[in-house]
N, CA, C and O atoms as a GROMACS GRO file, in nm:
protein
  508
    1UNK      N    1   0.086  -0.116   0.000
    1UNK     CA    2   0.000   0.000   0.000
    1UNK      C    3   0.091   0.124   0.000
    1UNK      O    4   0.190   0.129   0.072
    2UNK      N    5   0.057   0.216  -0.078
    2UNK     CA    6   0.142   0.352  -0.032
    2UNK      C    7   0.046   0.470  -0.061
    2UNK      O    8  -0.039   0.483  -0.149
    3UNK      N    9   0.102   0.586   0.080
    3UNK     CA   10   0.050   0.691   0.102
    3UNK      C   11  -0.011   0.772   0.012
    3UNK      O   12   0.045   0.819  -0.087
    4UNK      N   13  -0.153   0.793   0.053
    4UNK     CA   14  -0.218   0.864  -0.021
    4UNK      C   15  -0.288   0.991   0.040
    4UNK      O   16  -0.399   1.034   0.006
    5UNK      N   17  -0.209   1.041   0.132
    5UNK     CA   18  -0.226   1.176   0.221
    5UNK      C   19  -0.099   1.213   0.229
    5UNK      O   20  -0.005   1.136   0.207
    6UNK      N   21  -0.083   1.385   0.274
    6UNK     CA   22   0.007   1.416   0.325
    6UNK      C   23   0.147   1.398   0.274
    6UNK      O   24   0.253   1.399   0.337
    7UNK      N   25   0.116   1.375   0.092
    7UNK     CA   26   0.220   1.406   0.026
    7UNK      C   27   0.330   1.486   0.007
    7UNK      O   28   0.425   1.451  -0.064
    8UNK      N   29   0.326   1.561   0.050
    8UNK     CA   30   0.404   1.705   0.030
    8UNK      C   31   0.499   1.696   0.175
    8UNK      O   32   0.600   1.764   0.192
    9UNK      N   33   0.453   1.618   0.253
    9UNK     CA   34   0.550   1.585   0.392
    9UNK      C   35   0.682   1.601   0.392
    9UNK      O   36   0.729   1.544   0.293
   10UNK      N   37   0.756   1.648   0.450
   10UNK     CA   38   0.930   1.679   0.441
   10UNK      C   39   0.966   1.544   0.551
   10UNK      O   40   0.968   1.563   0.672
   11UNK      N   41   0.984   1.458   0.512
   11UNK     CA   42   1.038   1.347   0.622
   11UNK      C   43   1.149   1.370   0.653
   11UNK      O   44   1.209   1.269   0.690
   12UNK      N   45   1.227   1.494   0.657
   12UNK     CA   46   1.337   1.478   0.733
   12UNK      C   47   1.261   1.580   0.855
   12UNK      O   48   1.344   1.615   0.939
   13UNK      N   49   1.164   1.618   0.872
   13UNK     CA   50   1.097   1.676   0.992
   13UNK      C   51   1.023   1.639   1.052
   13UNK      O   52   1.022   1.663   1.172
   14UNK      N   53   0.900   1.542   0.971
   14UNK     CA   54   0.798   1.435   1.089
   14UNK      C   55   0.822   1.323   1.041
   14UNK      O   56   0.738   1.240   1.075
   15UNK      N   57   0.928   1.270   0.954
   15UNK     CA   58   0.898   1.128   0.951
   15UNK      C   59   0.921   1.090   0.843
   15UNK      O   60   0.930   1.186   0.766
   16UNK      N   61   0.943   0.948   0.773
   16UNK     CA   62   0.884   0.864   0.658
   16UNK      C   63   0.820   0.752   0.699
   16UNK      O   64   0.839   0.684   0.799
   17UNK      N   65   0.712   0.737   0.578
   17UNK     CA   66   0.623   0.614   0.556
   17UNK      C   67   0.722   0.454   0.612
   17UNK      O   68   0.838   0.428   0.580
   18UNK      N   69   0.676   0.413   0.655
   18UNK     CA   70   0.702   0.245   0.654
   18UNK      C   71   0.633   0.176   0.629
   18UNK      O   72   0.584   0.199   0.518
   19UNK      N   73   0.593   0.089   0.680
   19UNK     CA   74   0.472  -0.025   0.644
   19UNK      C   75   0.304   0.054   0.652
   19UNK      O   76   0.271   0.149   0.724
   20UNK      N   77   0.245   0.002   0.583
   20UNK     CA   78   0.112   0.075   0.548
   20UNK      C   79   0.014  -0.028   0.495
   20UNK      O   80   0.053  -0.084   0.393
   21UNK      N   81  -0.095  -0.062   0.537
   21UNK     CA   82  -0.200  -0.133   0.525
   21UNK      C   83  -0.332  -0.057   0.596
   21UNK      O   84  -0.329   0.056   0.644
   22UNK      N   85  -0.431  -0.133   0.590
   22UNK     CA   86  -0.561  -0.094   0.625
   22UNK      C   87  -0.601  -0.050   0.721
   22UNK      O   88  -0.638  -0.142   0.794
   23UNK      N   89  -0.621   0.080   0.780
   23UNK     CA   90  -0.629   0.125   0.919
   23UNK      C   91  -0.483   0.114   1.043
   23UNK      O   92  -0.487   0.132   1.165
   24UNK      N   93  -0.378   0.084   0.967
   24UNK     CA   94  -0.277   0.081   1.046
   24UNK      C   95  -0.112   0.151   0.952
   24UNK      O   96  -0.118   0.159   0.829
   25UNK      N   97  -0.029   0.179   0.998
   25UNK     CA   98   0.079   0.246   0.985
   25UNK      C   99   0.212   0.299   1.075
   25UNK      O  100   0.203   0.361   1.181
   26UNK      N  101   0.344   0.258   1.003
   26UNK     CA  102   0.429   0.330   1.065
   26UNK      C  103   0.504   0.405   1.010
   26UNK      O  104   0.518   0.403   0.887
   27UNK      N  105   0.566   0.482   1.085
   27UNK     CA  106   0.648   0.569   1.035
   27UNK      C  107   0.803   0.610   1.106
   27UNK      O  108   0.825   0.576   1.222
   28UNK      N  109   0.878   0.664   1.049
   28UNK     CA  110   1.061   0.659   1.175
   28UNK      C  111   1.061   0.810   1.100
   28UNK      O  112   1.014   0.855   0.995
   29UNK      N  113   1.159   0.876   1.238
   29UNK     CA  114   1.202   0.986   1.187
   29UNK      C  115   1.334   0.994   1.276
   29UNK      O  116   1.321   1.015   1.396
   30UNK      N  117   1.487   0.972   1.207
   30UNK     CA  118   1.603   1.004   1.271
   30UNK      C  119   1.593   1.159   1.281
   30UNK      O  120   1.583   1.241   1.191
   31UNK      N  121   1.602   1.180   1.443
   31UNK     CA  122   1.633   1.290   1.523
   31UNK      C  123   1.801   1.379   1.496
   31UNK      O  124   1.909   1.319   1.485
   32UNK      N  125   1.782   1.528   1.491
   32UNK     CA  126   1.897   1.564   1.392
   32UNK      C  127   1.954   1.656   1.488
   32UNK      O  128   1.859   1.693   1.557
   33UNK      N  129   2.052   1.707   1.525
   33UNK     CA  130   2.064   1.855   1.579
   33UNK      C  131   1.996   1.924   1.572
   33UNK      O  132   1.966   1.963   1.685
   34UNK      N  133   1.946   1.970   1.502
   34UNK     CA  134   1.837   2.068   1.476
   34UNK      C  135   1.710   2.086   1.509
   34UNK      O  136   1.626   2.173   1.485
   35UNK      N  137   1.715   1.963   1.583
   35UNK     CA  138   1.605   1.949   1.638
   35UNK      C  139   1.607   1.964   1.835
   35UNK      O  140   1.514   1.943   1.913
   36UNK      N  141   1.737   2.002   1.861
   36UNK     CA  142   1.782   1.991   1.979
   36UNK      C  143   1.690   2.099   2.066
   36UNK      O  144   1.674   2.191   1.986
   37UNK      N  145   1.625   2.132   2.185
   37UNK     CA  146   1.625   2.192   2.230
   37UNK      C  147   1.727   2.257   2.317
   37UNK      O  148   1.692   2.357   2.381
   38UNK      N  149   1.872   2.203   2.328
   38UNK     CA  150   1.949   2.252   2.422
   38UNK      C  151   2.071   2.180   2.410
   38UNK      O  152   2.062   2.070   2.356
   39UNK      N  153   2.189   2.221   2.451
   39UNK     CA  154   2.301   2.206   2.390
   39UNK      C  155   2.383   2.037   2.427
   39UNK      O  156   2.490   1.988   2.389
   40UNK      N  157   2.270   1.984   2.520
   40UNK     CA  158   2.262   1.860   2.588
   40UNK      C  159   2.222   1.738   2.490
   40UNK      O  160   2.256   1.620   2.498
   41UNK      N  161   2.145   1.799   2.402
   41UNK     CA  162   2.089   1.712   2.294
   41UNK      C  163   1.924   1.652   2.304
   41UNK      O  164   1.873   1.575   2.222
   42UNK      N  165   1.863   1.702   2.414
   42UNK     CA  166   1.736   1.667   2.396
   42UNK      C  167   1.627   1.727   2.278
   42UNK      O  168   1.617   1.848   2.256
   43UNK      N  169   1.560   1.640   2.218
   43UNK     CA  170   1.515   1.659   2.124
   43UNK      C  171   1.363   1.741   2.149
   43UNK      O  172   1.303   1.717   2.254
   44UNK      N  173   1.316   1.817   2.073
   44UNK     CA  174   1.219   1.925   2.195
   44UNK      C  175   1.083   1.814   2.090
   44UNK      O  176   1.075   1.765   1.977
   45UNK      N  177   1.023   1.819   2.181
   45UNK     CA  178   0.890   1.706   2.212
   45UNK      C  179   0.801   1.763   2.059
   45UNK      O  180   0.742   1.677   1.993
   46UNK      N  181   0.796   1.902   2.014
   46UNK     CA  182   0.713   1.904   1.867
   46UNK      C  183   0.709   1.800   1.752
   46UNK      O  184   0.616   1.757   1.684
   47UNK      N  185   0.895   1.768   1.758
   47UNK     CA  186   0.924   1.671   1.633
   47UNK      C  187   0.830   1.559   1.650
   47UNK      O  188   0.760   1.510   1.562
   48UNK      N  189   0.839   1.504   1.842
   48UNK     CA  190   0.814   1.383   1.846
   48UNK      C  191   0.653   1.383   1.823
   48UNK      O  192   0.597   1.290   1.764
   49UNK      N  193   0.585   1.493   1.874
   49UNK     CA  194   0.458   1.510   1.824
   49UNK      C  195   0.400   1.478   1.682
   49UNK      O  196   0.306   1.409   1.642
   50UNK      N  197   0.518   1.578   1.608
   50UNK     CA  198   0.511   1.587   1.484
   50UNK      C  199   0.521   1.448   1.380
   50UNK      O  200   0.453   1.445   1.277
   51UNK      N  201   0.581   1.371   1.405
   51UNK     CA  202   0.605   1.203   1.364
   51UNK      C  203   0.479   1.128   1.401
   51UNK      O  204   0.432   1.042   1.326
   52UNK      N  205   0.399   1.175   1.570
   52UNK     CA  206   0.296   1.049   1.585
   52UNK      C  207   0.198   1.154   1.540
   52UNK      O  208   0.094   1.088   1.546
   53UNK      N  209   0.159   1.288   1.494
   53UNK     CA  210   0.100   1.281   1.405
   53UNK      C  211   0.056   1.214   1.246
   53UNK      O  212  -0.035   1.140   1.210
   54UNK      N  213   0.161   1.277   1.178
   54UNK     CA  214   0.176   1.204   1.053
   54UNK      C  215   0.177   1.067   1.065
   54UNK      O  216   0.181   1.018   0.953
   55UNK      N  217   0.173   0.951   1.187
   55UNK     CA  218   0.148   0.880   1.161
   55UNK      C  219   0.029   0.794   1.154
   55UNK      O  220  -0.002   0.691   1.096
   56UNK      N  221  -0.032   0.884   1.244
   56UNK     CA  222  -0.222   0.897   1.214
   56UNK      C  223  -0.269   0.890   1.109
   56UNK      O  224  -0.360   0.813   1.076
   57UNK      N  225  -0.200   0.988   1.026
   57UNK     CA  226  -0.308   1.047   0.920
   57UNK      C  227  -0.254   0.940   0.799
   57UNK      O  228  -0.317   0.954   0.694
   58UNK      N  229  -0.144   0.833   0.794
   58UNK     CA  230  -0.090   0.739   0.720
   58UNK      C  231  -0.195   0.633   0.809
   58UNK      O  232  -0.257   0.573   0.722
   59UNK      N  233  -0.221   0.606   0.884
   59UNK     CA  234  -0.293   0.502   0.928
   59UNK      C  235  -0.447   0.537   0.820
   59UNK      O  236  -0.455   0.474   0.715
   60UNK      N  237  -0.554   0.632   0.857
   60UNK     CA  238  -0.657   0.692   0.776
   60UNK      C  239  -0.608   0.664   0.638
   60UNK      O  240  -0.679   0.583   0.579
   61UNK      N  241  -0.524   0.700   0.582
   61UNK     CA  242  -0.441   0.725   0.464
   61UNK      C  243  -0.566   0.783   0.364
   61UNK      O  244  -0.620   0.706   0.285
   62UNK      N  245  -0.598   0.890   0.370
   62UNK     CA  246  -0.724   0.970   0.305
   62UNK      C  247  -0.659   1.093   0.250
   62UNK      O  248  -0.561   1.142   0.307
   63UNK      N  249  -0.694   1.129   0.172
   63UNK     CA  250  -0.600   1.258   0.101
   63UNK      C  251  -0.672   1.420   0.217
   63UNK      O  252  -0.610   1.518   0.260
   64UNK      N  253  -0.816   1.384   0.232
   64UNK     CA  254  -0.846   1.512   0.331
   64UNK      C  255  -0.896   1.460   0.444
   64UNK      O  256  -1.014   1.468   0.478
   65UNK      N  257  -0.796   1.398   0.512
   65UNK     CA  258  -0.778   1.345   0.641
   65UNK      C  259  -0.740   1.477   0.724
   65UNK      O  260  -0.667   1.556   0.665
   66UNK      N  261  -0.784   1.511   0.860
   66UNK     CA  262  -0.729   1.660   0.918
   66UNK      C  263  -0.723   1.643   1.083
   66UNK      O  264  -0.836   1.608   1.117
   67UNK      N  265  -0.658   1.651   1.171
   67UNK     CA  266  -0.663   1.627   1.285
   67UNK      C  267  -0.752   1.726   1.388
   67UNK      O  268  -0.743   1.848   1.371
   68UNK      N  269  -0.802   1.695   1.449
   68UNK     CA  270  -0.927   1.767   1.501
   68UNK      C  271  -0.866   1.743   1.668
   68UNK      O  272  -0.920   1.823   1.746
   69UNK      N  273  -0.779   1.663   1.727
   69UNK     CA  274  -0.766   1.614   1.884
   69UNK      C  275  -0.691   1.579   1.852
   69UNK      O  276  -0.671   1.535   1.739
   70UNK      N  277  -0.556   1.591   2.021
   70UNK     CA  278  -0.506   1.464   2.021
   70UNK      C  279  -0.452   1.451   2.181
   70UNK      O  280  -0.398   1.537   2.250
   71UNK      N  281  -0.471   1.373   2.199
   71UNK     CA  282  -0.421   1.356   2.392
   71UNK      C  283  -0.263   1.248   2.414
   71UNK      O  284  -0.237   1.128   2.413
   72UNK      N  285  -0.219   1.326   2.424
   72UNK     CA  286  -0.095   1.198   2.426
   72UNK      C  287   0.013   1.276   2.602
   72UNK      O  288   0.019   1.376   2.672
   73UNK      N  289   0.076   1.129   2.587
   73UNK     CA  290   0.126   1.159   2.685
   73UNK      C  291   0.312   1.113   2.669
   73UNK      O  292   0.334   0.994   2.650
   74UNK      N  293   0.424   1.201   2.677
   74UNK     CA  294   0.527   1.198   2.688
   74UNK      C  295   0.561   1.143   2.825
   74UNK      O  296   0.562   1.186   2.940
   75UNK      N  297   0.594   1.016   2.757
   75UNK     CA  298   0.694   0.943   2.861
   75UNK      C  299   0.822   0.931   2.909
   75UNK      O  300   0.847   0.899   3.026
   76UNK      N  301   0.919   0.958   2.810
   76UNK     CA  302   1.060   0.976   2.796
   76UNK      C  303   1.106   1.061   2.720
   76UNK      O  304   1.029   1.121   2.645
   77UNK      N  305   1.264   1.093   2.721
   77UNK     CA  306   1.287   1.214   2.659
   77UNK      C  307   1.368   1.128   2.535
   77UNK      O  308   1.418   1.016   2.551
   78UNK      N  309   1.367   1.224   2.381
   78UNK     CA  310   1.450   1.162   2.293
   78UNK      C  311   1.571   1.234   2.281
   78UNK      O  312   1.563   1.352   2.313
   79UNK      N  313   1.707   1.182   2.233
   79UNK     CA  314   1.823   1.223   2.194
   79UNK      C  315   1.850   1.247   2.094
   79UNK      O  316   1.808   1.159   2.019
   80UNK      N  317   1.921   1.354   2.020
   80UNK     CA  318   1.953   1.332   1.914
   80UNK      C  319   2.056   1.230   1.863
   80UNK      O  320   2.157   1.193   1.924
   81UNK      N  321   2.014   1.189   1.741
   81UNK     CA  322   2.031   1.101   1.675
   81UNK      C  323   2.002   0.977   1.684
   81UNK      O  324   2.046   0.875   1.630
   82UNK      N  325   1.886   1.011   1.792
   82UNK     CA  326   1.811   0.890   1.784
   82UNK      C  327   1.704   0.853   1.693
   82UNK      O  328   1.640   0.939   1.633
   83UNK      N  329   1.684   0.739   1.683
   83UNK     CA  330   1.567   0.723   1.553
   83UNK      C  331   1.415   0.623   1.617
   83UNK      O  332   1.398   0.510   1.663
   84UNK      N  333   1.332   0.741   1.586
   84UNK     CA  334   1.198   0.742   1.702
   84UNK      C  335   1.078   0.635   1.562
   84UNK      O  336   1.034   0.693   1.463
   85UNK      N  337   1.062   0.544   1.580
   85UNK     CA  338   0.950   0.499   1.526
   85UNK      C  339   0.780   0.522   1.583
   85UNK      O  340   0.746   0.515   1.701
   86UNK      N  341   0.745   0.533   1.537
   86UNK     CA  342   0.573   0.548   1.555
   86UNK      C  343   0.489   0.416   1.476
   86UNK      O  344   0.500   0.386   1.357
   87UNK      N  345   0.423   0.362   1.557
   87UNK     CA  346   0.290   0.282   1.510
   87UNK      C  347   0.157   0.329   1.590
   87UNK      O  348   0.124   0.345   1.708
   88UNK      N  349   0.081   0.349   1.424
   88UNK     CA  350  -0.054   0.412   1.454
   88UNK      C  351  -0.161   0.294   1.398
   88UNK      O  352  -0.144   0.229   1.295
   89UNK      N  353  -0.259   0.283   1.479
   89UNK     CA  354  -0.365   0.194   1.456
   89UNK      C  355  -0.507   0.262   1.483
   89UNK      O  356  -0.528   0.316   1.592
   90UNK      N  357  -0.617   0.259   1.368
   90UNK     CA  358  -0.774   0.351   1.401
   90UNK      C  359  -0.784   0.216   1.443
   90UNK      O  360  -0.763   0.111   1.384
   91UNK      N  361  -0.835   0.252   1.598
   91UNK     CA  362  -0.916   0.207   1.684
   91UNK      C  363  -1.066   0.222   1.682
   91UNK      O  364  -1.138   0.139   1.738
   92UNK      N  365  -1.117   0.336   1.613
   92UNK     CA  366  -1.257   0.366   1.591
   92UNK      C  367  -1.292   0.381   1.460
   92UNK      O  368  -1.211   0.363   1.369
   93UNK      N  369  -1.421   0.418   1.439
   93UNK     CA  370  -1.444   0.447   1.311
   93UNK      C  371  -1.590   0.495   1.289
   93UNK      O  372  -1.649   0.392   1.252
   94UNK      N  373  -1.664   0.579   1.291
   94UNK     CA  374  -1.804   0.656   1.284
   94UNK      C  375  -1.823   0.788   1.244
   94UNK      O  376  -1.802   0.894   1.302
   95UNK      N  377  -1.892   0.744   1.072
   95UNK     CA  378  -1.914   0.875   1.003
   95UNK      C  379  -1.756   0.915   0.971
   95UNK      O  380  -1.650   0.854   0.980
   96UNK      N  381  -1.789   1.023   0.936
   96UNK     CA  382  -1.629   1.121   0.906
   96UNK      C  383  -1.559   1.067   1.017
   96UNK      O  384  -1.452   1.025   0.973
   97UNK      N  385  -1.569   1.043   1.175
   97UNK     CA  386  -1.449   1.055   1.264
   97UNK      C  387  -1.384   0.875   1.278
   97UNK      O  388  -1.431   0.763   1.298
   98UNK      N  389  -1.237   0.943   1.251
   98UNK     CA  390  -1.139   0.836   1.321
   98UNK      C  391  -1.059   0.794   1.437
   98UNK      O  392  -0.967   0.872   1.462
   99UNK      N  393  -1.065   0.724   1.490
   99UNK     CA  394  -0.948   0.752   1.633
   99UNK      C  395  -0.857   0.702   1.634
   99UNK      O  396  -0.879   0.581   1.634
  100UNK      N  397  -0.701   0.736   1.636
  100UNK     CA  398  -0.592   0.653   1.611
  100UNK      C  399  -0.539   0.622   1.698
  100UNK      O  400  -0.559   0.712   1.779
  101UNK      N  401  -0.463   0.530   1.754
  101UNK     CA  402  -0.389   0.469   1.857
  101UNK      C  403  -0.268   0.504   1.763
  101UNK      O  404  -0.253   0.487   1.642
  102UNK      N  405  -0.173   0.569   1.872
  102UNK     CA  406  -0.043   0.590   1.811
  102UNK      C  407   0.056   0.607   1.935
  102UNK      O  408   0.046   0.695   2.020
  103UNK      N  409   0.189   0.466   1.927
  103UNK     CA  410   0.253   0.444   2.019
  103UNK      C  411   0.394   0.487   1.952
  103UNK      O  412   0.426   0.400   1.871
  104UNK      N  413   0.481   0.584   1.957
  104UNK     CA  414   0.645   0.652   1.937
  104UNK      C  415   0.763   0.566   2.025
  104UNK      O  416   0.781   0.583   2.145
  105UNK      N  417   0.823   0.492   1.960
  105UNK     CA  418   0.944   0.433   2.032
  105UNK      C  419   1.060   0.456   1.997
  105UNK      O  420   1.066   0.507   1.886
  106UNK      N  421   1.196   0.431   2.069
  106UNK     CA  422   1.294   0.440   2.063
  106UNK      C  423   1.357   0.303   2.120
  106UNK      O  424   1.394   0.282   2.236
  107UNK      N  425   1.360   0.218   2.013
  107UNK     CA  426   1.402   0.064   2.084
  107UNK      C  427   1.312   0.041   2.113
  107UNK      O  428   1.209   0.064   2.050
  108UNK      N  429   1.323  -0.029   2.251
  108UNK     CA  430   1.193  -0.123   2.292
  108UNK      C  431   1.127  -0.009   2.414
  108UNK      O  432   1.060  -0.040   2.513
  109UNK      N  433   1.170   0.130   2.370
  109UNK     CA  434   1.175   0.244   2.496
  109UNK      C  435   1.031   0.298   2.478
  109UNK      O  436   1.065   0.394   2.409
  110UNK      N  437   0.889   0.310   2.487
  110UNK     CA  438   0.839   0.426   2.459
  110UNK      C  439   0.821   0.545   2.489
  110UNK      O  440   0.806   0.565   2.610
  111UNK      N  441   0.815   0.698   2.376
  111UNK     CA  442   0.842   0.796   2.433
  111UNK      C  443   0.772   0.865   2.447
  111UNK      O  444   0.778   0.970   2.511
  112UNK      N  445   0.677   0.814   2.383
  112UNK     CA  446   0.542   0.916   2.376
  112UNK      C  447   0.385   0.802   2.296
  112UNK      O  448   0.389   0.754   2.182
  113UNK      N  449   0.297   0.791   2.368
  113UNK     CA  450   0.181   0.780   2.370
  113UNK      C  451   0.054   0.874   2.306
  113UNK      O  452   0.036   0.992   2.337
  114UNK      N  453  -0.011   0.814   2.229
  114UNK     CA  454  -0.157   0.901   2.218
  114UNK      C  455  -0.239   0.876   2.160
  114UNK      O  456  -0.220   0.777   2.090
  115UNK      N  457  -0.377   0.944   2.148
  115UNK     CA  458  -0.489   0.918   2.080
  115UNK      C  459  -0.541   1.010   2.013
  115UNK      O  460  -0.633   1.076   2.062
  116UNK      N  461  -0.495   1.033   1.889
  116UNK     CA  462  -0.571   1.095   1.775
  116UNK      C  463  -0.729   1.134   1.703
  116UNK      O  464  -0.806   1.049   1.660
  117UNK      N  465  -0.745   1.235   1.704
  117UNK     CA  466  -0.888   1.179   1.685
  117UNK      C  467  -0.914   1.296   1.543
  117UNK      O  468  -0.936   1.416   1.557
  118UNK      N  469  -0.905   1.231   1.427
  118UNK     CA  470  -0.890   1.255   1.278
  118UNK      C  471  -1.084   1.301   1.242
  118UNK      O  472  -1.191   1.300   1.304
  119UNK      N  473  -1.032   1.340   1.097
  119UNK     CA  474  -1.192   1.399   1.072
  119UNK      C  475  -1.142   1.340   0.908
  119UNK      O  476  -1.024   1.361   0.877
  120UNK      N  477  -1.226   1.272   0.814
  120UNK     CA  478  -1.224   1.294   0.679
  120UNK      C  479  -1.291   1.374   0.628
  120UNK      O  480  -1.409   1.338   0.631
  121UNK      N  481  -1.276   1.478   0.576
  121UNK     CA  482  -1.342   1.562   0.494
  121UNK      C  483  -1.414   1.549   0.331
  121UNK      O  484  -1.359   1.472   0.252
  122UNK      N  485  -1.473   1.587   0.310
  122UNK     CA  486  -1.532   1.569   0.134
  122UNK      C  487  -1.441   1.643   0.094
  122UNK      O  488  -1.393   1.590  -0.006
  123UNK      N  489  -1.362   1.792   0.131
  123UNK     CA  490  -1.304   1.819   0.021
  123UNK      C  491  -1.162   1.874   0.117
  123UNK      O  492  -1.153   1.892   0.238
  124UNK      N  493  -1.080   1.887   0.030
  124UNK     CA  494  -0.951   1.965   0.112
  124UNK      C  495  -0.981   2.073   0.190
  124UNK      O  496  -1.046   2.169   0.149
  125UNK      N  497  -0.921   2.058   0.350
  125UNK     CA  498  -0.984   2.168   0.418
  125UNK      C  499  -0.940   2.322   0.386
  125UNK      O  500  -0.997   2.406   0.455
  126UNK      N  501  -0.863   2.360   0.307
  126UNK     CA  502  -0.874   2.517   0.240
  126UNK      C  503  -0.924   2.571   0.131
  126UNK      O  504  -0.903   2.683   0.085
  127UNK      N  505  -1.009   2.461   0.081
  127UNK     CA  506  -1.102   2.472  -0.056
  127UNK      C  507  -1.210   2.457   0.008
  127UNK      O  508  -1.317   2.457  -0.052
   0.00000   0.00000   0.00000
């Protein structure tokens, strides 16, 4: 299967595609300097946001898929140059709304937790 949302994605900032099938998806994004919040090397928590997003909206895999929620919870901190995988799974499904289960690891470490809660739209949301 391959991505049919969220084309235009810069994966060196939330991520690339990995495995992709029906209501489920992952995605990795190696952590860069640049992403450091501080000269220690912790990686500031947006990126990691930013990865278990996009990996929501690859789970949906809908071209006007749009995130409406998301509750997650940071468990650990990432390093740079570490390389953070995400697996997202819709757990729900009613009308337009989706709910994604999306777990961010580092090894067998997780760093961040959450639950997505997606909208499909009829048309692209700025048209």
């Amino acid at each position: 299967m391959t991505p049919n949302t969220h084309l235009g994605i810069d994966a060196a900032l939330v991520g690339a595609p990995g495995e992709l099938s029906v209501g489920s998806a992952t995605a990795s994004l190696t952590t860069t300097s640049a992403m450091a919040a501080d000269d220690v090397g912790l990686v500031h928590g947006g990126f990691v946001f930013g990865l278990a997003d996009y990996a929501a909206m690859l789970a949906v895999n809908d071209p006007n898929v749009v995130l409406g929620a998301a509750d997650t919870r940071f468990l650990a901190p990432v390093r740079v140059g570490e390389v953070i995988t995400a697996t997202a799974t819709v757990t729900s499904e009613k009308g337009r709304k989706r709910v994604v289960e999306v777990v961010c690891s580092v090894g067998d470490k997780q760093v961040v937790t959450g639950m997505f809660t997606t909208f499909v739209l009829d048309q692209h949301v700025l048209t």
